[in-house]
N, C-alpha and C positions, 0 to 999 in steps of 0.2 A: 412321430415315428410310429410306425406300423409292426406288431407285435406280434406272432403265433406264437402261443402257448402249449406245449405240447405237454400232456400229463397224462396218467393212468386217472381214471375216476370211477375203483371198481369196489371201493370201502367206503366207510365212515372216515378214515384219516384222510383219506386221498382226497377227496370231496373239501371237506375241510381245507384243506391244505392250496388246492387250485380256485376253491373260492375266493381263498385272501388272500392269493397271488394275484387273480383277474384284477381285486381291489386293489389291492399296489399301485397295480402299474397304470387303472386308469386314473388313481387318483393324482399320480403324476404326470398325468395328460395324453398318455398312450392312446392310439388307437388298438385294442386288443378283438384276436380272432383266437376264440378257447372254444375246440371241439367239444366242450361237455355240454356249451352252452347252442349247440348247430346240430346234435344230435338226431335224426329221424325218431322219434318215439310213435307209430302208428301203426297200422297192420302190416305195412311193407316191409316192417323190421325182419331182419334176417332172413330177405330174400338174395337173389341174386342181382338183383335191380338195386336194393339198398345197398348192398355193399359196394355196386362199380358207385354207386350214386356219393357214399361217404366216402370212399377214395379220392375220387375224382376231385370233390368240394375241398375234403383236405388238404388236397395235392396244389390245388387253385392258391387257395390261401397259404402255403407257405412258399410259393410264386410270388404272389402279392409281399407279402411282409419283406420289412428291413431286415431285423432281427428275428430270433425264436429265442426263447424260454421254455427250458425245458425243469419240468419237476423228477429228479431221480430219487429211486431208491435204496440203490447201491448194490449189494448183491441180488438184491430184484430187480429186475427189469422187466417192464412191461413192451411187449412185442412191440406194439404199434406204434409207442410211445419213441421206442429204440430208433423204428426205421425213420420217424419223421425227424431226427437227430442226426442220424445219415443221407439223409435227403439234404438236409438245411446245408451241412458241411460241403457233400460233393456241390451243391447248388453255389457256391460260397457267399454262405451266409452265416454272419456271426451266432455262433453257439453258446449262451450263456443258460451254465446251470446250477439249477439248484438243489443243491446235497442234502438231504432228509439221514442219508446214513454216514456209517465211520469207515466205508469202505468204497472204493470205485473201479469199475473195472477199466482197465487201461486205452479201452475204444470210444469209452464215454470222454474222459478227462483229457486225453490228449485230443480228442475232436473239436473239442471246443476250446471257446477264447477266454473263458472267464468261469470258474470254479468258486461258487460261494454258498451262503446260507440265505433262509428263508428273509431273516432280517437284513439282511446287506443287498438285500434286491431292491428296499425302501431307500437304498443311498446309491449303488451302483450307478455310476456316468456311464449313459447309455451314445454321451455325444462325444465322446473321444475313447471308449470302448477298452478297456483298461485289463492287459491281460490278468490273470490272477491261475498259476497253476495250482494242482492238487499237490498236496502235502502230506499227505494221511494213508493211512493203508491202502494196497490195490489187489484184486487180482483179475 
């Protein structure tokens, strides 16, 4: 299965956080595409050429993918992270995410198929796709 990962990677936690997701998932045989890991880091960065250039690639790759995994934060959201979450869904393609907070806003959790935690993404059946709604606060 073919995997995009869609995460913010703009902290120490965040970083952390999508590093040992990417680990997860390939250690369960995934094919994984994690933008932190495809990033442009060169002079081009934050041109106007770099950004059609990262859109474009990111947009390629959640074309490509079965699934997306997305790492949320709950009452934070990171923009790009958000729209690649909205993409995935109107694309229809299964949304599974993962909850770092105690709160979800109501466009994240009902877009997707599957509501879990960092740990249950090591057990999640990725082959018969098992809904799992949010239960927890929203706004």
């Amino acid at each position: 299965m073919k995997i995009y990962l869609a995460s913010p990677f703009f902290n120490e936690e965040e970083l952390n956080n999508v590093k040992t997701a990417e680990k997860i998932l390939r250690a369960r045989g995934f094919t994984v595409f994690s933008p932190r890991e495809n990033e442009v880091r060169d002079e081009k960065r934050f041109t106007a050429a770099w950004s059609l250039d990262t859109f474009q690639n990111d947009r390629r790759f959640l074309d490509w993918a079965d699934a997306v995994v997305m790492l949320y934060y709950g009452a934070y959201s990171d923009s790009g992270t958000a729209w690649e979450c909205g993409y995935a869904y109107a694309t229809h393609k299964p949304v599974i995410v993962v909850h770092f907070g105690e709160k979800s806003n109501l466009m994240v959790h009902e877009g997707c198929h599957a509501n879990i935690t960092l740990a249950e993404l090591e057990e999640y059946d990725f082959e018969t796709m098992p809904h799992k709604k949010w239960t927890r606060d929203m706004i």
